[in-house]
Phi, psi and omega in degrees: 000162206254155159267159152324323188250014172247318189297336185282329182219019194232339194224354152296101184207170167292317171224092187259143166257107158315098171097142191230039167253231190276330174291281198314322215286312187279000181275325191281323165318302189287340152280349184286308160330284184300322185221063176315335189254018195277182143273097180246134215213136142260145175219135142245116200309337168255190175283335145264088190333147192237005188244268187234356168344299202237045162213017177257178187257037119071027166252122207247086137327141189225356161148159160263167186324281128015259196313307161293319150311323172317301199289313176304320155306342192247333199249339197127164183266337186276292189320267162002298150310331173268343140275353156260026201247316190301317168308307187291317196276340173275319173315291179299346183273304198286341183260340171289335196273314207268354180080168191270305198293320187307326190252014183066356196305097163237136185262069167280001175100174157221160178232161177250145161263138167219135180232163148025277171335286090062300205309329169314300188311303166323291193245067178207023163318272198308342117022285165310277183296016156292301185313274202311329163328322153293352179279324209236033175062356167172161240286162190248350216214120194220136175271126184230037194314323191282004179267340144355297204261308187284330182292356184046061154303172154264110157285354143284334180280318184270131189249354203190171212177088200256130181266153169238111144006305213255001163300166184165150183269144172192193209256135163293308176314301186300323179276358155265338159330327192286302166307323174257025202242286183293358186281284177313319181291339193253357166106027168281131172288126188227111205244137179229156219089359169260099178287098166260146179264332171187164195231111170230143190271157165247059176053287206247342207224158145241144211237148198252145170249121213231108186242152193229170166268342175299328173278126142317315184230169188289149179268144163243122188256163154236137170183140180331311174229142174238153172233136179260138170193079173206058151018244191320332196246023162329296191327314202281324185294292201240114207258009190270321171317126158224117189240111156276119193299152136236151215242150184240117155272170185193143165215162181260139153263173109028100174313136177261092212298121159080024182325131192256024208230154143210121167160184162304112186235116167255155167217161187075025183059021168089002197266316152279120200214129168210194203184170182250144208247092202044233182264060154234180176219113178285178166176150208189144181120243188048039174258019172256010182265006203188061180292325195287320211262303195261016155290047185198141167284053176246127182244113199191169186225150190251160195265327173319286188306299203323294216279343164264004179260326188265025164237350171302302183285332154327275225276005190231263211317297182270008152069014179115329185269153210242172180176144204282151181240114170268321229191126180216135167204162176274168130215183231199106164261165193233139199217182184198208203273324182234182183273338215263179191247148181282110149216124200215186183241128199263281175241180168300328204275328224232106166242145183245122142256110178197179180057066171251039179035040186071043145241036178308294177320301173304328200251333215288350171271316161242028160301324179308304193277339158321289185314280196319322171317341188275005195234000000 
């Protein structure tokens, strides 16, 4: 049963946000931002955001060579540009709201590995940073071949080695410590344990249905705008949406006495990526080696990616030499037909910021503030 007092002043509100992970906190910030004296509320089903917030490899990145040479074949020179302009410009948003320090945030850069496969991307560099230049005034992509060897890389696998500047790291944790620290400061509600099950409109308002095992009947919220923004699992909400999960592993090692690297590393168009963890070294993906399998929101590790990420770091990062696995875990992206993310108004009542292909970080402060523009 409903109290009086919770249906008068508790399940009411102005603005509810769907997921409370790095989208919902900043979609609720930019509104809080925009509309101080609103009620804005989040709700998220676990205790913990369950999709990739606190479970990604914590980069903050706009693309590698590889990959953006893919996408300019595949998607155009206009799309592409327009998706790396979203990235780099949600990266300068997230670091203005939440500060560098808070978050751990260092600008150490990223590099690309290029092997055999690769070399085509490799040699349409200039090119590239021909394109990119109009965004960013100068050249992005620099060859660093002799770091190879101090980085103690395989050098039969690896033919090239290319830096990007303008790349950088931060703590994933911290940077959600951060958001909801300025979320709670600006007056957001952020209730976690809810499960919503369905969006229904009531003519002027929409109303959310939040089912708990604590309730006997499902709780119903009401509010002028609802924002969906639990990315990869949209779909179950808006079922017109089309988003597929996809599952990201990731493991830690060990410390490492004298690690000689530090920044952001991708290979592979980015689908393998690792980085230094202090002395450890994270590294997580190998999901186009296993497409079939890690097309699902089951948040779990397979002993296949796994055994296969640890022999990329044997046999490439580390060169033969071996080293202990401290930490292995999942997370759940949301991805479609193109790279760029859906944000858009569903109804006048009802908006979605989502699907941002393993670029949450990058794209997710200004997906938040597009989505607010819309109401």
């Amino acid at each position: 049963m409903i109290s009086f007092w919770e249906k008068t002043a508790l399940l009411k509100k102005d603005f509810i946000v769907i997921g409370g992970g790095l989208t919902g906190l900043l979609t609720a910030i930019e509104l809080a931002f925009k509309f101080p004296e609103k009620d804005i509320c989040v709700l998220e089903r676990g205790i913990l955001p369950i999709g990739a917030t606190t479970r990604n490899a914590g980069f903050a990145c706009f693309g590698s060579l590889s990959e953006l040479y893919h996408d300019l074949l595949k998607e155009g020179e206009t799309k592409v540009l327009e998706l790396v302009e979203q990235r780099f410009r949600g990266l300068q948003k997230l670091l203005q709201i939440t500060g560098k320090k808070a978050i751990q945030y260092e600008p150490f850069g990223g590099y690309e590995l290029i092997d055999d496969k690769h070399i085509a991307a490799f040699q349409h560099i200039e090119e590239i940073n021909q394109k990119l230049y109009t965004l960013f005034k100068k050249s992005v992509f620099q060859v660093v071949d002799n770091k190879i060897t101090s980085y103690g890389f395989n050098q039969n696998v690896i033919n090239h080695l290319v830096y990007n500047p303008l790349e950088g790291q931060l703590h994933s944790g911290y940077l959600m410590k951060r958001l909801q620290k300025i979320a709670t400061q600006k007056g957001v509600t952020v209730l976690t344990g809810a499960n919503v099950s369905k969006i229904e409109n009531n003519q002027s308002t929409e109303q959310v249905i939040v089912t708990n095992e604590t309730w006997r009947k499902p709780l119903i919220f009401e509010a002028e705008h609802v924002f969906v923004c639990n990315n990869a699992f949209a779909s179950a909400l808006c079922p017109e949406l089309k988003v597929q999960p996809g599952r990201g592993q990731v493991l830690v090692t060990e410390p490492i006495y004298h690690l000689p690297f530090k920044g952001s590393f991708h290979y592979d168009e980015g689908f393998i990526y690792f980085r230094n963890l202090g002395n450890r070294i994270l590294l997580g993906g190998a999901r186009n080696q296993f497409l079939m399998s890690e097309a699902t929101d089951r948040i779990e590790t397979t002993s296949e990616v796994i055994s296969y990420l640890q022999s990329f770091l044997h046999q490439v990062i580390l060169n033969g030499e071996s080293v202990a696995i401290s930490d292995t875990w999942s997370g759940i992206m949301g991805f479609g037909e193109t790279k760029l993310p859906i944000v858009q108004s569903i109804r006048p009542t009802l908006h979605v910021a989502i699907r941002f292909s393993g670029m949450g970080v990058a794209l997710a402060s200004h997906a938040a503030e597009q989505v607010v523009q819309l109401i």
